[in-house]
Structures are given as C-alpha cells and as structure tokens.
C-alpha positions as CSV (number, residue, x, y, z in Angstrom):
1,X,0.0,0.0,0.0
2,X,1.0,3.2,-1.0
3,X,2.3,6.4,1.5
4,X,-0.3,9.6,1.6
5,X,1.2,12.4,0.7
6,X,4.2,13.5,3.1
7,X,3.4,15.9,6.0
8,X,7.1,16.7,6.8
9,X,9.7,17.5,3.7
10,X,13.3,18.4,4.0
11,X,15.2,19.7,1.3
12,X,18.9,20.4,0.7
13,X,19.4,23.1,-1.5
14,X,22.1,21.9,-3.3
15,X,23.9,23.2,-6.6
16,X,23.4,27.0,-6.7
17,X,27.2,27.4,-7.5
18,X,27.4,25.2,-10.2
19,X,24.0,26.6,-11.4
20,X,25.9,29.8,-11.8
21,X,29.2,28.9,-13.5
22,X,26.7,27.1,-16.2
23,X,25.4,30.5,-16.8
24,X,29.0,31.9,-16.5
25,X,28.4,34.3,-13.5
26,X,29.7,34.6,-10.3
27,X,29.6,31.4,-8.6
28,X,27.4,32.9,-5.8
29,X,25.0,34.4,-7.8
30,X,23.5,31.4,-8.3
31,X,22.0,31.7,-4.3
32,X,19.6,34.6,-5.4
33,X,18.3,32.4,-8.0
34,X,17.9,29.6,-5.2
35,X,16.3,32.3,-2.7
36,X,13.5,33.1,-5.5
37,X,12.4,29.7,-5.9
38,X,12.2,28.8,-2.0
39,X,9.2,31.6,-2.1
40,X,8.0,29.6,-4.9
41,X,8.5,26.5,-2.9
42,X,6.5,27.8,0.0
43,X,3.3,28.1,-2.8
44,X,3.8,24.7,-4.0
45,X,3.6,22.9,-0.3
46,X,0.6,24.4,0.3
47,X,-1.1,23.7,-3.2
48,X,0.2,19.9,-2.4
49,X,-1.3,19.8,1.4
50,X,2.9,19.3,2.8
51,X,2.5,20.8,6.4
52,X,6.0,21.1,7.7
53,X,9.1,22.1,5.9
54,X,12.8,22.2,6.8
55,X,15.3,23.5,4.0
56,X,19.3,23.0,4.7
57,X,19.9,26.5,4.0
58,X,23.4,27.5,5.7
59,X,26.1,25.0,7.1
60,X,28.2,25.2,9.8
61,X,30.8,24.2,7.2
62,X,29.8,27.3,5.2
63,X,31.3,29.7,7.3
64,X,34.3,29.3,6.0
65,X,33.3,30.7,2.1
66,X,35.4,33.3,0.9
67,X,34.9,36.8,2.2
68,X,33.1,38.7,-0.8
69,X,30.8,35.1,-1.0
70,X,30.0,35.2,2.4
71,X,28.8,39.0,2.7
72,X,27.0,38.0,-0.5
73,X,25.1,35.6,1.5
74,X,24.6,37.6,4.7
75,X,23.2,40.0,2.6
76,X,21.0,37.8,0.9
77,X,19.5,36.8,4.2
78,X,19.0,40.2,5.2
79,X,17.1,40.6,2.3
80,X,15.0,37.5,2.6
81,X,14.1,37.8,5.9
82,X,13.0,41.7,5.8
83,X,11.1,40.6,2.7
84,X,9.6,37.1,4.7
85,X,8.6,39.7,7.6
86,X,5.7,41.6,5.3
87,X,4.9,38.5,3.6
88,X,1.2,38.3,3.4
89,X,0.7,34.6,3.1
90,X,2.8,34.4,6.6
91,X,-0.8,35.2,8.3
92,X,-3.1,34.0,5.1
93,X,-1.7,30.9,5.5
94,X,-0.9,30.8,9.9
95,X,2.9,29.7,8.8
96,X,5.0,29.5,11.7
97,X,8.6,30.4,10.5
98,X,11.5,28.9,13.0
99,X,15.3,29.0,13.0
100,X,17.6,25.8,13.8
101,X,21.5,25.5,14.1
102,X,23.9,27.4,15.4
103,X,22.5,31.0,15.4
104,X,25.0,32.6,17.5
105,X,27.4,32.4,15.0
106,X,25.4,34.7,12.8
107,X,26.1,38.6,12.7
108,X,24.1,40.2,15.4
109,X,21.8,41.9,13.1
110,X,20.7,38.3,11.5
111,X,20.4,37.1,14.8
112,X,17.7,39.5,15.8
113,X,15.9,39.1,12.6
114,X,15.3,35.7,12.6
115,X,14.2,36.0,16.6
116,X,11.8,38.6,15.6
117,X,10.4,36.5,12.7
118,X,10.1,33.5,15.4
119,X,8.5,35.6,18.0
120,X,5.9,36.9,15.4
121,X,4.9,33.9,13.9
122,X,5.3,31.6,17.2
123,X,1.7,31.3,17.4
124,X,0.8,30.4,14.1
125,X,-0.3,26.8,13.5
126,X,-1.5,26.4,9.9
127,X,1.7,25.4,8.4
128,X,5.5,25.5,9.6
129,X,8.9,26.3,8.1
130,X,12.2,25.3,9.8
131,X,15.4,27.5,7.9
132,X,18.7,25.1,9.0
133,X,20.9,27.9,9.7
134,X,24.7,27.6,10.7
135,X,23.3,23.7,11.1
136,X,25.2,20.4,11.1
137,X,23.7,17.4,12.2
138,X,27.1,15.9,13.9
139,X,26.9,19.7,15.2
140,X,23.1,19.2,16.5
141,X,24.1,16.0,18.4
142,X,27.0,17.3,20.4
143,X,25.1,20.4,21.4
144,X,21.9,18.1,22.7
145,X,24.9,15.8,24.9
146,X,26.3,18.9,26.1
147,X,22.2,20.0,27.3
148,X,22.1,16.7,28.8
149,X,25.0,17.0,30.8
150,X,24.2,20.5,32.2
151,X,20.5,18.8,33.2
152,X,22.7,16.0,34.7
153,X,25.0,18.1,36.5
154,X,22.7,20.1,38.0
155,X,20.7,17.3,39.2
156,X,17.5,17.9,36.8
157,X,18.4,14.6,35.1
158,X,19.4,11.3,36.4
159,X,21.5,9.3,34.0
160,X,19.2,6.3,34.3
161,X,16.5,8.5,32.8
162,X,18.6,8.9,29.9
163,X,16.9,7.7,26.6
164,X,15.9,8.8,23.0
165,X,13.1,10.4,23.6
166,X,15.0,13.0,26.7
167,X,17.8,12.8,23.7
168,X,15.5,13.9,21.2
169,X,13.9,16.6,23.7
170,X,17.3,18.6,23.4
171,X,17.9,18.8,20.2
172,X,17.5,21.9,17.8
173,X,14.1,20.4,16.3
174,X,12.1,17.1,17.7
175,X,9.8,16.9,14.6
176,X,10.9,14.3,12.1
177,X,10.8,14.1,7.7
178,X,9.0,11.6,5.9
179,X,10.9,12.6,3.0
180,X,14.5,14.2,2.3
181,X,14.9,15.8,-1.2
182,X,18.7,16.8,-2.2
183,X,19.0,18.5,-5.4
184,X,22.4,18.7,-7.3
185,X,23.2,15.2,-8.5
186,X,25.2,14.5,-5.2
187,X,23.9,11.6,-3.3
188,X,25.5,11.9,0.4
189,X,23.2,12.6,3.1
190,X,25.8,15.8,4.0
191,X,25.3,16.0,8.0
192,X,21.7,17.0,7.8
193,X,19.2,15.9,10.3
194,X,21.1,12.9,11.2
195,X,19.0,12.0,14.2
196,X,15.7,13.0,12.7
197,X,16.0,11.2,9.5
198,X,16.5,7.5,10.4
199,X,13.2,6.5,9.1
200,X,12.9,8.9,6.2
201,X,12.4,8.3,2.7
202,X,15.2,9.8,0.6
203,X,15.2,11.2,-2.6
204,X,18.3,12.5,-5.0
205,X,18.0,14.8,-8.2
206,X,20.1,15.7,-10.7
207,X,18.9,19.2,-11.1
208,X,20.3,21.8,-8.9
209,X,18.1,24.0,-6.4
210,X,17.4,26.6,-8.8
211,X,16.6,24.6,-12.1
212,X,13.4,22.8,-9.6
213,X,10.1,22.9,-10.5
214,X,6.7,21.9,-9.0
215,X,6.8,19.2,-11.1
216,X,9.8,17.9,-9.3
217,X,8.0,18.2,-5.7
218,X,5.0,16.4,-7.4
219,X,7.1,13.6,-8.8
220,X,9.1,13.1,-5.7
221,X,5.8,12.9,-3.6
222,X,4.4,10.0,-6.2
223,X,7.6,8.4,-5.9
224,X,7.3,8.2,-1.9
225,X,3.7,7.6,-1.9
226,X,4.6,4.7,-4.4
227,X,7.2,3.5,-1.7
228,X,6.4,0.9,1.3
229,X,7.7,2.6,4.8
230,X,8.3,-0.5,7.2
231,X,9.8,1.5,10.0
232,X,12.2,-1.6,10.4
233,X,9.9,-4.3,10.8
C-alpha cells in the first residue's frame, strides 16, 4: 500500500554554485536564483497539502566561504528575511517560521531578525517552516549531549533517565521528515538531520536547487507515496 502524501519534507538546496558557472556568473550568484524559488517553494507545499518544511539552507561548514561570498550571503539573508517579515501569506496561510542551528554564530543583526520572525509567527499553527541555519547534524548531536550533561550536572536529570526520547527533547528540532529531497546530483546525506531522518524516505535529483520545479515536488511525492515505509519491521 502506497504512502499519503508526506506531512514533513526536508530539502537540501544543493547546486546553486554550479548553477551559476553554467550561466557563467559569479559562482554565488547562483544563491539569489535559489532564494526566489524557496518563495516559490512555499506556494507549492501548500497547493500539495505538505504541512511542515525544513530547508538546509546555511552550514556550519559554510562559514568558512570566501569573504566577498560570504557577505554576498549575509546580505542575501537580510534581504530574505525583511522581505519574509511583510509576507502576506505568513498570516493568510498561519505559517509558523522557525530557525535551527547554530545562530549565535550569525552577525548580530541576522540574529535579531530571525528571533523577531520566530516571536511573530510563534503562534501560528496552519503550516511551519524550519530554515537550518549555521546547522550540522554531527553539530546538533553534540550540542543536545552537552544540554544533557548540564541537566545532569545540575541534578534535573538522572543518568538512568537517559533515553531517546530526553535525547530527542534537546535537540534543535524534535519533529521528524517523511521525506528528504537533495537536489544537485550529489547523493550523500551531507550532516543533515542525522538524528531526525532514520526512518525517512530519501530522494536525490540531478537538477540543482534553482533549475526545480513543482513538477519535481509532485514527482518526488508519487515516488514516496509509491514506496512501502516499514519503519524496520
């Protein structure tokens, strides 16, 4: 029998760069093509009934991009957010927008904009985006251990009491994918959601982020609806 259509995708966004340098322009130029089509994206979810979505959308790896490639991107974020802010489908649609990874590492000013777009939209329940920012899965896991120390240390937390579901409590997100997309024609999992995703149904594509169309979210959903999920058994 046949999956219903996914409530939970992930998606890395994967190939911007070489996207660009196929179009011969700067290999980060290829990220602004990738930012249109994640408001395209967030259209097509809810024409296709998908209620939760998490996009790898900045590494912890990535920090280390050239300069002028970086600020490229901080700005890029800046833009996106102040643009996601007024976004009228944010209340059409109740959208609840939330921010996972490493945020700290972020410049101050992206900091407070993605805790002002969590604070406004924390009460929204209609749909929900999670942007994986500064994220790494290997990342994710060592910050929830280092939570459930401090709860152990200061005697909140026995270490009998210890198990996947207090594990899963502490780290950045609890919810889990049905399905993992990665565009790009790689086919590595790439640290993301390594926790989350041990039941999920993955997907790879050769296109990269910016070359996908609805038609690809449609095709990937008939593909895992077509698929058998034993959960082990």
């Amino acid at each position: 029998m046949g999956s219903p259509v996914p409530k939970h995708v992930a998606i890395i966004l994967d190939g911007n760069r070489r996207f660009s340098r196929r179009l011969m322009m700067k290999p980060w130029k290829g990220h602004e093509w990738g930012a249109k089509k994640v408001e395209q994206l967030l259209d097509w979810c809810k024409d296709l009934g998908i209620r939760e979505l998490t996009l790898y959308s900045f590494s912890v790896q990535n920090f280390s991009r050239p300069k002028e490639e970086f600020d490229y991107l901080m700005d890029l974020f800046r833009k996106e957010f102040d643009r996601l802010k007024t976004d009228p489908r944010i209340e059409e649609n109740g959208i609840r927008v939330t921010f996972i990874g490493r945020l700290g590492m972020f410049p101050n000013d992206i900091q407070e904009m993605m805790r002002h777009l969590m604070e406004k939209t924390r009460k929204n329940s209609g749909h929900l985006i999670n942007f994986a920012m500064g994220y790494g899965g290997r990342e994710e896991v060592i910050d929830a251990v280092k939570r459930v120390c401090r709860m152990v240390q200061g005697g909140e937390l026995g270490i009998d009491d210890i198990n996947e579901q207090v594990f899963g409590e502490n780290l950045y997100m609890q919810d889990e994918p049905d399905l993992i997309i990665r565009t790009g024609g790689d086919k590595r999992t790439s640290n993301f959601l390594i926790w989350q995703s041990h039941y999920a149904e993955w997907i790879f594509l050769e296109k990269t982020w910016p070359e996908f169309e609805k038609e690809d979210l449609v095709a990937a959903i008939q593909d895992f609806s077509a698929r058998e999920r034993r959960f082990g058994t």
